[in-house]
KEKE-3310 file (N, C-alpha, C; in steps of 0.2 Angstrom, whole numbers, plus 5000, padded with zeros to 4 digits):
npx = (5478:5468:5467:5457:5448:5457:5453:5439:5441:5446:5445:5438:5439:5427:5431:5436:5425:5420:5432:5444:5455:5470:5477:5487:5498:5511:5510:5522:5528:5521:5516:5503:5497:5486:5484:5476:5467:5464:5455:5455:5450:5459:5456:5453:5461:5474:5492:5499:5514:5529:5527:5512:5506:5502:5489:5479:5463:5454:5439:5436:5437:5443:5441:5443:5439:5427:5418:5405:5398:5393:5401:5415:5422:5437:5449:5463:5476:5480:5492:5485:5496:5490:5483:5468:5461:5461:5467:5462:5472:5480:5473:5477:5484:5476:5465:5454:5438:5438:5452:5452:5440:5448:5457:5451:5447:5461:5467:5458:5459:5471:5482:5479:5480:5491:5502:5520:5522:5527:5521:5513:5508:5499:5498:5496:5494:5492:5497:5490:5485:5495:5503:5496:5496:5509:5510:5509:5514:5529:5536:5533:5530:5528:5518:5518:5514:5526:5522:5519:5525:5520:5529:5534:5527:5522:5532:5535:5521:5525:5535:5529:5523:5528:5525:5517:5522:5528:5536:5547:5548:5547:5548:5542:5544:5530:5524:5509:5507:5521:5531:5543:5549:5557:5575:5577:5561:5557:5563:5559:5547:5545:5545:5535:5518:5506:5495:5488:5476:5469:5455:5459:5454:5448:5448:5446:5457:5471:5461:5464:5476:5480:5474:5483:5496:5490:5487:5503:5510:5501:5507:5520:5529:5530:5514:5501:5492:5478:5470:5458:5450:5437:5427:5410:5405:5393:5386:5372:5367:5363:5363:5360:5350:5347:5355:5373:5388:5400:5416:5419:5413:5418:5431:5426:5424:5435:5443:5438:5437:5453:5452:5450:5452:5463:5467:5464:5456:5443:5435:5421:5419:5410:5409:5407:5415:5421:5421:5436:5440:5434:5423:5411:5404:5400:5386:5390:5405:5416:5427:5437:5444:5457:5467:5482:5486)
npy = (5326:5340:5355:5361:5348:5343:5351:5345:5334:5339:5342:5347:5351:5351:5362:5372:5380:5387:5391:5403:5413:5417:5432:5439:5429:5422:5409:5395:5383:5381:5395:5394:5390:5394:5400:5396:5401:5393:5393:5391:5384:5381:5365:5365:5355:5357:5354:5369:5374:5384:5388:5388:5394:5408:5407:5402:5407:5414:5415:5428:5418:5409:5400:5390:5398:5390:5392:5383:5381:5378:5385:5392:5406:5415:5410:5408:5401:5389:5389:5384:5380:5375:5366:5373:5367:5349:5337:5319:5310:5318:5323:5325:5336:5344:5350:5339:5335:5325:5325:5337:5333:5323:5331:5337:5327:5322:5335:5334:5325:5324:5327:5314:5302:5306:5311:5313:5301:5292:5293:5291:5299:5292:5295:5311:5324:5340:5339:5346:5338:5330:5341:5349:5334:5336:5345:5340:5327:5316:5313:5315:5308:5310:5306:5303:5297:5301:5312:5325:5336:5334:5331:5340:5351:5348:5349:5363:5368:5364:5372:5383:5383:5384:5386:5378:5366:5356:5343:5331:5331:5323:5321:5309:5298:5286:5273:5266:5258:5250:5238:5239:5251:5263:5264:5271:5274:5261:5256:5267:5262:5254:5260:5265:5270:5276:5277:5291:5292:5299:5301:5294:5285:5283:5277:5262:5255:5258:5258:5246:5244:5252:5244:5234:5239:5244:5231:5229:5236:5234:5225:5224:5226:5238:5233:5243:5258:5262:5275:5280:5292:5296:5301:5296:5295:5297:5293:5289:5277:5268:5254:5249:5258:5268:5278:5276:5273:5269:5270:5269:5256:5248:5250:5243:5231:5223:5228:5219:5205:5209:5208:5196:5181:5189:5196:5208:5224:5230:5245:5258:5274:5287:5303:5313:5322:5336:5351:5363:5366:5377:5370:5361:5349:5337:5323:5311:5308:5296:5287:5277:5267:5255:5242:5235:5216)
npz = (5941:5944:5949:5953:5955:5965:5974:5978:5986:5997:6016:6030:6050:6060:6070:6066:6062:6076:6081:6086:6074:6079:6072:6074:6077:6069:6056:6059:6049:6039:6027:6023:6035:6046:6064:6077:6092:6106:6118:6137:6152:6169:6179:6197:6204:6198:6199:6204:6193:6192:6176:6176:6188:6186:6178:6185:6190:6206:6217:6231:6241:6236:6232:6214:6199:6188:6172:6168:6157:6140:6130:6135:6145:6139:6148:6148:6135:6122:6108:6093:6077:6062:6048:6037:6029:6023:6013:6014:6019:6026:6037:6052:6050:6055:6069:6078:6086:6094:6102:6107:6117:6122:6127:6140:6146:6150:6158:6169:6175:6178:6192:6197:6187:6176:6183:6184:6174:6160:6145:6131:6114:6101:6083:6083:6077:6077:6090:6101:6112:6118:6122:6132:6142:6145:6154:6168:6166:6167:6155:6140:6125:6108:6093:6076:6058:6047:6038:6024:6032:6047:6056:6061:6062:6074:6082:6082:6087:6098:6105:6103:6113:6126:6138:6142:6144:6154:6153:6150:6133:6118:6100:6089:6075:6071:6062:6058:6047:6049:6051:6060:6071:6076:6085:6097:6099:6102:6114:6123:6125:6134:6144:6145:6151:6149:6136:6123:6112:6098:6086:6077:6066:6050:6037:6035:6031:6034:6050:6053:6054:6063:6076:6076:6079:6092:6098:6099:6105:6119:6122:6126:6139:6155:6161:6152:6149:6137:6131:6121:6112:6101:6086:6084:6066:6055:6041:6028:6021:6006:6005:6019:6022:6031:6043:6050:6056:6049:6050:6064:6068:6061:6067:6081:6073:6073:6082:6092:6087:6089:6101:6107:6116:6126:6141:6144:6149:6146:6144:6143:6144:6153:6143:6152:6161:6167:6155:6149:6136:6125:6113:6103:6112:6106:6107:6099:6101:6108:6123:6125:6137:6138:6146:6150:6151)
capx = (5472:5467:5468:5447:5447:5459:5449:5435:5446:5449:5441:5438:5437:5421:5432:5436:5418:5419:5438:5448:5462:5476:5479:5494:5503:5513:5513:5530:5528:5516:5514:5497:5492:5480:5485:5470:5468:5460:5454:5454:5454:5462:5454:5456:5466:5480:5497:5504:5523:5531:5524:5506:5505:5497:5484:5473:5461:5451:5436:5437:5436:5450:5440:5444:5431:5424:5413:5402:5392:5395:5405:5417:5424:5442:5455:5471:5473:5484:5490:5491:5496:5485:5480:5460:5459:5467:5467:5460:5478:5484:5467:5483:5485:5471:5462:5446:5433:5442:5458:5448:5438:5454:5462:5448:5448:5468:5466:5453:5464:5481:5485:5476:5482:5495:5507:5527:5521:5529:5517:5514:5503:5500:5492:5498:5492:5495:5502:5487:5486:5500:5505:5490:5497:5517:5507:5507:5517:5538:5537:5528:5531:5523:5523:5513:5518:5530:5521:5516:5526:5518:5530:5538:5521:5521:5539:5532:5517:5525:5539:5525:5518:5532:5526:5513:5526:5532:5538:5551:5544:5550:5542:5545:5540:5527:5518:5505:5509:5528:5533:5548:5550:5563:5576:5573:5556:5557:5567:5554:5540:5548:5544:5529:5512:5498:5494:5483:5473:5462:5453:5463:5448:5445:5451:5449:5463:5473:5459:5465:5485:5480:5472:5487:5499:5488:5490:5509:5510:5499:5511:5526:5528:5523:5507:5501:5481:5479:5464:5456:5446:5434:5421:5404:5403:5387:5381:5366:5368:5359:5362:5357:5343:5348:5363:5378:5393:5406:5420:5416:5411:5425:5436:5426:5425:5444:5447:5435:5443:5459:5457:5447:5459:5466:5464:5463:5454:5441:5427:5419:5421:5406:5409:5403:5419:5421:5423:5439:5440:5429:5419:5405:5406:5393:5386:5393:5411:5415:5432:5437:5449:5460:5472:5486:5487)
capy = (5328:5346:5358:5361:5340:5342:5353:5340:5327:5343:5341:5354:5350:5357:5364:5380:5385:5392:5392:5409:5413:5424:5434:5442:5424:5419:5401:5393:5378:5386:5401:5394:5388:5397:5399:5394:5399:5385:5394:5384:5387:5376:5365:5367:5353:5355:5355:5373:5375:5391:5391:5388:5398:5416:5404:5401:5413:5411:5421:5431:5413:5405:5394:5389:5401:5388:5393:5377:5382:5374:5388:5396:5411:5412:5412:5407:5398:5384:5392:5378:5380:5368:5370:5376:5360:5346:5328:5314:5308:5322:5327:5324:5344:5349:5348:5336:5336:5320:5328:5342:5330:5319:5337:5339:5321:5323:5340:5333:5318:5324:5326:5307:5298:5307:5315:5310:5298:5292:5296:5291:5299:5288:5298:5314:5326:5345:5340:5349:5333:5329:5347:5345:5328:5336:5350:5333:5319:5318:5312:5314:5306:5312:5302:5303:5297:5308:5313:5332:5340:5331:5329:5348:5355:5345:5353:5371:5370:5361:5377:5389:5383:5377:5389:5373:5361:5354:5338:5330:5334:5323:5318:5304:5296:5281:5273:5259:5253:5248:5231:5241:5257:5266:5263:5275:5273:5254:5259:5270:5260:5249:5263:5271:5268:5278:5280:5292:5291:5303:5304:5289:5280:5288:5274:5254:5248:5262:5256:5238:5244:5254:5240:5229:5243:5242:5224:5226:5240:5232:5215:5229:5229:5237:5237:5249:5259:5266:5280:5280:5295:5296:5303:5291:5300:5295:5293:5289:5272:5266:5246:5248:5261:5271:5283:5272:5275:5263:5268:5266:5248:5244:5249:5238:5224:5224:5229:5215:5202:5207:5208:5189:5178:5194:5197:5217:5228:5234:5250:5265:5279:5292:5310:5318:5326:5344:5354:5366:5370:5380:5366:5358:5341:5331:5316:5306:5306:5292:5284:5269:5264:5248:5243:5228:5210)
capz = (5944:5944:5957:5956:5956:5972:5983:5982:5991:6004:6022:6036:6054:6062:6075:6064:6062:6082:6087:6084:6073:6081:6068:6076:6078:6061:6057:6058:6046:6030:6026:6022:6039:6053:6071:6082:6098:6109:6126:6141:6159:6172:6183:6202:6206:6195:6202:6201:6196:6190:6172:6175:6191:6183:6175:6187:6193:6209:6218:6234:6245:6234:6224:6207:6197:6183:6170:6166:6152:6134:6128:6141:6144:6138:6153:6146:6128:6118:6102:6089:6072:6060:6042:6036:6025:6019:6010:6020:6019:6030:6042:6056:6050:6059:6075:6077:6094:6099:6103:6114:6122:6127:6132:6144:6151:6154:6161:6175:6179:6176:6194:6199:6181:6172:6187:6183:6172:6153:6142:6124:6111:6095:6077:6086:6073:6079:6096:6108:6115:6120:6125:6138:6146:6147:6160:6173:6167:6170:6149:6135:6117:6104:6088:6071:6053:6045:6030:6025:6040:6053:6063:6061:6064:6082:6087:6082:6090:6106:6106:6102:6120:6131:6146:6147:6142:6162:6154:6144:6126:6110:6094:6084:6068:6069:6056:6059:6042:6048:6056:6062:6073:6078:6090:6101:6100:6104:6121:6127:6125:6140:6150:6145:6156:6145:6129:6121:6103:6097:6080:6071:6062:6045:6033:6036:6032:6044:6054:6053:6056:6069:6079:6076:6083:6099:6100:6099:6112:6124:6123:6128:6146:6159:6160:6149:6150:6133:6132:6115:6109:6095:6088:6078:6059:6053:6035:6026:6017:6005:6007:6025:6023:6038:6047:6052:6058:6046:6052:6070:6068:6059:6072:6085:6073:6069:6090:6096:6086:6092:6109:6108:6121:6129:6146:6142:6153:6142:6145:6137:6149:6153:6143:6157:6163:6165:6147:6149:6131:6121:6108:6105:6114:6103:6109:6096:6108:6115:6125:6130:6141:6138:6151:6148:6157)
cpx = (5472:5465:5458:5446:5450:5455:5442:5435:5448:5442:5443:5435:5431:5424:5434:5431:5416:5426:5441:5453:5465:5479:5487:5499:5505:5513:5518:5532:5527:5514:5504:5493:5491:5486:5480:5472:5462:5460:5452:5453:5455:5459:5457:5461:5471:5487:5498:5513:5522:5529:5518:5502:5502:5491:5480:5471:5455:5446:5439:5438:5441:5446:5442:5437:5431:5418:5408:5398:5396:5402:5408:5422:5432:5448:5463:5470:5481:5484:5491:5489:5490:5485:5471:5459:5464:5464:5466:5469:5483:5478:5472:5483:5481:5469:5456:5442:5435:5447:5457:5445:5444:5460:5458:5449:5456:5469:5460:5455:5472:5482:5483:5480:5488:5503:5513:5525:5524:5524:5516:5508:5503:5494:5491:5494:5496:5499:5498:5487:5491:5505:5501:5496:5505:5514:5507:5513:5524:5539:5532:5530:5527:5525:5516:5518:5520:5531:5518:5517:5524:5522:5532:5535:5520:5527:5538:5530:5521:5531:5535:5522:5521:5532:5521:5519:5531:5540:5543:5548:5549:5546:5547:5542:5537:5521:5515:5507:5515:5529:5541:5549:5556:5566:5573:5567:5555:5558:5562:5547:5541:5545:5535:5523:5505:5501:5489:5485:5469:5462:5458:5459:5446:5445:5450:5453:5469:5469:5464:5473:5485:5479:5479:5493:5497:5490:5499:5513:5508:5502:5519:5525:5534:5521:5505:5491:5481:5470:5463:5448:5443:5428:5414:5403:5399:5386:5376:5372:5362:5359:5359:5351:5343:5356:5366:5384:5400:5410:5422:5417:5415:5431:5436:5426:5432:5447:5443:5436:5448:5463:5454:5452:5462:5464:5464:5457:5448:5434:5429:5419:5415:5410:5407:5407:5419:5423:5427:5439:5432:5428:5413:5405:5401:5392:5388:5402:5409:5423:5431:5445:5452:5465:5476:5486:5491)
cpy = (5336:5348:5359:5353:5337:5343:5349:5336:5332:5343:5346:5353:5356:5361:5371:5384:5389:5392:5400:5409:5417:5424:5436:5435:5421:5413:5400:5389:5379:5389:5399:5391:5393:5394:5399:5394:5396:5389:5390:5387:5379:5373:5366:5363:5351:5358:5361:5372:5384:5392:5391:5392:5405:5412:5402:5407:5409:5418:5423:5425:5409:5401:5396:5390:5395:5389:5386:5376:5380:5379:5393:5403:5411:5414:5411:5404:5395:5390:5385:5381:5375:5372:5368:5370:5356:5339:5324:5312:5312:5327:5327:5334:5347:5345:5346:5336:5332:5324:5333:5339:5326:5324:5338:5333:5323:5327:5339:5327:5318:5324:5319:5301:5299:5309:5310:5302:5299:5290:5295:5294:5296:5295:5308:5322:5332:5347:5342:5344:5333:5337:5347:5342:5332:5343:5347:5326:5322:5317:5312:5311:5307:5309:5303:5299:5303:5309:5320:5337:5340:5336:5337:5351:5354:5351:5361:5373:5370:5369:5384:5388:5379:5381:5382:5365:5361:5346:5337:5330:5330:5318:5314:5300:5288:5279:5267:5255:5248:5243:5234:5249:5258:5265:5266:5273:5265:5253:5261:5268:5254:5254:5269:5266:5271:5280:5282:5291:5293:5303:5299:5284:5285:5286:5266:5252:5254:5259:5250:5238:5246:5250:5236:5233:5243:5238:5226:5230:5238:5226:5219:5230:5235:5238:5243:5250:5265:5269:5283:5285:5296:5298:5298:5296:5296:5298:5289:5284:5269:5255:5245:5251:5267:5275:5278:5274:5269:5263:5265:5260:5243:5244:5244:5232:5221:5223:5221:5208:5200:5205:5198:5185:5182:5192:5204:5219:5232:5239:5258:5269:5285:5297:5315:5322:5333:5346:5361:5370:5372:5376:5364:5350:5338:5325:5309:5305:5303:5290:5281:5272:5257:5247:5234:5222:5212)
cpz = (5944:5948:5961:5959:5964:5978:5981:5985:5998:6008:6028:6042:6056:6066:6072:6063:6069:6085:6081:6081:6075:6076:6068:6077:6073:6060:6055:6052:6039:6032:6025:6027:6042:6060:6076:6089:6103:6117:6131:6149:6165:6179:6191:6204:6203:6198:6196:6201:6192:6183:6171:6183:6190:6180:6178:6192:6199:6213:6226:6241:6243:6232:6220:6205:6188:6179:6167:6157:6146:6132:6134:6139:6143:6144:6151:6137:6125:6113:6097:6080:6068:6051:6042:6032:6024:6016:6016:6023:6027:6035:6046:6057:6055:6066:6075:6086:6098:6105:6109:6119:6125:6131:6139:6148:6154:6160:6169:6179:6180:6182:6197:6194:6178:6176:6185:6181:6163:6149:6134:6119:6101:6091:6080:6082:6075:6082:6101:6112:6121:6124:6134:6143:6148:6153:6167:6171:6167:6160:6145:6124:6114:6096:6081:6065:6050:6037:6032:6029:6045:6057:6064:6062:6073:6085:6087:6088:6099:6108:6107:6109:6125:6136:6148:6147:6149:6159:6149:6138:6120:6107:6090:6080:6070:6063:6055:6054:6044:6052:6062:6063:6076:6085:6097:6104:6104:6111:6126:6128:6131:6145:6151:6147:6155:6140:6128:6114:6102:6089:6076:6066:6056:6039:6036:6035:6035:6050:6058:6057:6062:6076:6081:6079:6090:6101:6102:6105:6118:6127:6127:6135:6147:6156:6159:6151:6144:6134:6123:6113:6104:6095:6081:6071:6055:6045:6032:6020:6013:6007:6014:6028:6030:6040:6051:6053:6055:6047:6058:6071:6065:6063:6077:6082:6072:6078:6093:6094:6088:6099:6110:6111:6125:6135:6147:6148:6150:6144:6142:6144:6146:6149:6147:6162:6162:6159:6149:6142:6129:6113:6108:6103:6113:6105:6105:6097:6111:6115:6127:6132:6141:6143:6149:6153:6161)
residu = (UNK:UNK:UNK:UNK:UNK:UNK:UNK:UNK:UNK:UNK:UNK:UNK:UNK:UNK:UNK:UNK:UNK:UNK:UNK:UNK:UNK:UNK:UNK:UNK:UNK:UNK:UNK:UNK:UNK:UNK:UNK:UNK:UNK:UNK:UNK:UNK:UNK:UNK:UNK:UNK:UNK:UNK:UNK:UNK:UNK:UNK:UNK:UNK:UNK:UNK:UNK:UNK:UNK:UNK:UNK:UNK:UNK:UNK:UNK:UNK:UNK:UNK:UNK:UNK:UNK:UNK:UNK:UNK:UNK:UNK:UNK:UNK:UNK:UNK:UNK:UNK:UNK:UNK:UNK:UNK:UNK:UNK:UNK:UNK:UNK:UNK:UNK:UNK:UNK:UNK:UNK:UNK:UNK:UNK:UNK:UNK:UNK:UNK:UNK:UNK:UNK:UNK:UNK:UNK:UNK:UNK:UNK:UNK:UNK:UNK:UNK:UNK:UNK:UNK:UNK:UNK:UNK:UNK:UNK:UNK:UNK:UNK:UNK:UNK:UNK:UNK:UNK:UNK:UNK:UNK:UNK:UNK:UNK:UNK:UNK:UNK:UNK:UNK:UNK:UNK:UNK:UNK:UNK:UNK:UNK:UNK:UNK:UNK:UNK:UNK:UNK:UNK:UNK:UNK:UNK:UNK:UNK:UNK:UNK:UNK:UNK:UNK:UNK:UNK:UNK:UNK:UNK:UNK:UNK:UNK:UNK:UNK:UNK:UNK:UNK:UNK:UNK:UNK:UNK:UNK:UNK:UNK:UNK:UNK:UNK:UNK:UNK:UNK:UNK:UNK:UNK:UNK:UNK:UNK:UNK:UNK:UNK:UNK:UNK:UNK:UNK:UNK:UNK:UNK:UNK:UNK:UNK:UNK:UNK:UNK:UNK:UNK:UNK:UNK:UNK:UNK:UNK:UNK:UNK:UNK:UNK:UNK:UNK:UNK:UNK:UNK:UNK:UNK:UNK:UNK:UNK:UNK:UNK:UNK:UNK:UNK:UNK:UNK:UNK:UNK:UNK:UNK:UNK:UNK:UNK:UNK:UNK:UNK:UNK:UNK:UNK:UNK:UNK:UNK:UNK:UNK:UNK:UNK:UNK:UNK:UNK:UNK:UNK:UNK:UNK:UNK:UNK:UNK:UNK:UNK:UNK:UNK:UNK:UNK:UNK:UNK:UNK:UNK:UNK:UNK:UNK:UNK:UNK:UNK:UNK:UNK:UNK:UNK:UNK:UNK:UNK:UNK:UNK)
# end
């Protein structure tokens, strides 16, 4: 295939059309990726320690000053490496709105949901995620498949930003295709109490593997409460005559199946949480929440 016939098959998060590159920040991974920086500011009630103490700023009365408006003004900032395009294969490289909006829900519940808690994040991609939740939990795994320097892009980023990094921090290879995960990994899922998942739908039959990894997670005690971020991508079909969301509906036809007989804990969670990072939270985000018998 030809390099022209390639970059037809290359895809661009919209999230670099308004985030920042730091120029000045060299990527570790490939010379050919972007360092993004993702400004944030921290809500009021997040437990300070000693690396996240200069990060909050407050007014003359000791409030926590939050700027509410779509696009905020930058107080602190995640750096993450990522690449400007890539193969459907390998979107993982980049950052999608999911990801953001599941940084923002963690960041508003970390001290109530995530505090000294073991932490798993599935389809991991860059790692912002999961860098997030180690600000609040005692553990965090961070796990993608280990294709395209995933996983080598995750340990970067997470070094390139371990003044937020409170929690144990390690990555490890999963791959919905595999009937068999690593030891390791097998271990810690006896002890892990949330899962996040942002932006994993982009392929039915990943879809399909994906779903079945849930299943096999939520059978692993404890009681697990995974949080599933996503965003609806709407195209113009002609068989249907109308804008549709296929992937979307294949997730819930594939998830509502699976959960039939469960006793799963199932609901969609408002968007309407504060917005720390600087994106644009489009109403086609939505989370659920799953919680295990």
């Amino acid at each position: 295939m030809s390099a022209e016939r390639e970059d037809e098959y290359k895809v661009t998060s919209e999230i670099h059309q308004n985030s920042k590159v730091d120029k000045s920040a060299k990527p570790i991974v490939s010379p050919e990726n972007v360092v993004t920086k993702f400004g944030f500011k921290l809500p009021s009630n997040l437990g300070v320690n000693s690396k996240q103490e200069h990060l909050i700023r407050t007014d003359e009365d000791g409030d926590f000053i939050l700027d509410r408006s779509r696009r905020i003004e930058q107080e602190d900032a995640i750096l993450i490496e990522q690449s400007h395009s890539t193969t459907l294969e390998l979107v993982g490289l980049q950052v999608w709105r999911g990801a953001l909006a599941l940084a923002d829900f963690v960041l508003f519940h970390g001290q109530s949901l995530f505090k000294d808690k073991v932490v798993l994040e599935l389809a991991s991609g860059t790692g912002l995620t999961s860098i997030v939740a180690a600000m609040f939990a005692k553990e965090v795994i961070c796990t993608d498949v280990d294709i395209g320097g995933i996983l080598n892009l995750i340990k970067a980023n997470a070094t390139r930003n371990s003044k937020y990094v409170s929690a144990e921090f390690t990555v490890d290879g999963l791959d919905f295709y595999a009937r068999q995960w690593s030891n390791n990994l097998e271990a810690k899922l006896t002890e892990v109490s949330i899962v996040l998942v942002a932006d994993a739908i982009y392929d039915n039959d990943l879809t399909e593997e994906f779903v079945k990894t849930l299943v096999k997670i939520l059978s692993i005690p404890p009681k697990k409460t995974i949080f599933i971020a996503l965003e609806k991508r709407y195209v113009f079909t002609v068989s249907d005559l109308e804008c549709v969301a296929p992937c979307y509906e294949h997730f819930l036809s594939c998830f509502n199946k699976a959960r039939s007989g469960s006793h799963w804990q199932v609901n969609q969670i408002p968007i309407d949480f504060p917005q720390y990072f600087n994106y644009d939270r489009v109403k086609e985000l939505v989370l659920w929440r799953i919680i295990s018998e």
